[in-house]
N, C-alpha and C positions, 0 to 999 in steps of 0.2 A: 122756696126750693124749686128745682128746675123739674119739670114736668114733662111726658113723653112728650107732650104739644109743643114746647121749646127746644127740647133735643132735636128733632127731625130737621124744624127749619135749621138750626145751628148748622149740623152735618149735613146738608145741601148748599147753605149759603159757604160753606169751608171751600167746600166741592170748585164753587165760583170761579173761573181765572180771573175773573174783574176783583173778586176780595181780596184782600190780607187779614182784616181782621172781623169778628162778627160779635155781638150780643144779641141774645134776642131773650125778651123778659115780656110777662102776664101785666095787663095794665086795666085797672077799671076805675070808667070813669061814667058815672050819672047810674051806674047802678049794674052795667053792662062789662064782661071780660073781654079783651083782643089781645093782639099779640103787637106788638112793636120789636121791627131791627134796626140796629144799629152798626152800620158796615162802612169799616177802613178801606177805601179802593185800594187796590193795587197799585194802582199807577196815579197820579196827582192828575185834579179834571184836566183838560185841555184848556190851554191862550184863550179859547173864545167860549168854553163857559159852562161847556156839554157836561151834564151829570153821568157816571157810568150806571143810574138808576135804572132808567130802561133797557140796561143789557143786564141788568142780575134781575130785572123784571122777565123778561123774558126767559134767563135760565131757570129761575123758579116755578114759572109756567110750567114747562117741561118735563120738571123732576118732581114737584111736591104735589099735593092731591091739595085743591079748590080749596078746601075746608080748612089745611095746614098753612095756608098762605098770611102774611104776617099782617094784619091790618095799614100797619105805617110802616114805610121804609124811611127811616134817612140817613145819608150819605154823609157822614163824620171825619173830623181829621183823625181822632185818636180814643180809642177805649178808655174810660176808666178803669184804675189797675188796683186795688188790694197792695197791703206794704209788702205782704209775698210774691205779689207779680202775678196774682192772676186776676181774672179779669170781671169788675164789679158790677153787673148788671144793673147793681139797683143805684148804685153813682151814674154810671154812664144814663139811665134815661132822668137822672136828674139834672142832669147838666144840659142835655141836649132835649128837654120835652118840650115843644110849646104847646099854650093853651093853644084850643081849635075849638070852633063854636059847633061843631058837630063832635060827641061825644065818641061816636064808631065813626069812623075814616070807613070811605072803602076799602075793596080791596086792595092790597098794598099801594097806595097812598104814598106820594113819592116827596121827598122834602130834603133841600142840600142845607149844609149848615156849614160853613165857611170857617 
């Protein structure tokens, strides 16, 4: 179930002019909670490659408190959707999770996925 600590990031990462779309889901792994997003640009990256990661890194700096910050960001073509149309948290970070030899990511931890 979604939790005040997923709600916050969601409605700031919405906030985003770089997003279109967002999940953000609880994830534990070696024993340990964090938070992982999962965010639709807005706009398709740019010809040479640039992630819009470091611009909704920076907007979340701004707006979200230290502690609410998502451990993993990555940059997604598309949400996974529910046959109703809304949007599956728990599909989308299994489609797009890779393993990571560090169990906690730092702070929002930035990763495209193509």
């Amino acid at each position: 179930p979604l939790s005040l600590h997923d709600a916050l990031p969601i409605s700031h990462l919405l906030r985003c002019p770089d997003v279109a779309a967002a999940a953000v889901t609880g994830v534990t792994l070696s024993g340990r909670s964090f938070l992982a997003a999962y965010v639709v640009p807005a706009e398709p990256p740019s010809p040479e490659g640039q992630s819009p990661a470091a611009d909704i890194r920076e907007y979340l700096k701004a707006h979200v408190p230290a502690h609410l910050y998502p451990a993993r960001l990555l940059v997604v073509p598309a949400l996974a959707l529910t046959t109703s149309g809304k949007v599956d948290r728990r599909a989308t970070h299994a489609r797009y999770a890779t393993p990571t030899p560090d169990p906690v990511p730092g702070p929002l931890a930035e990763e495209a996925t193509a």
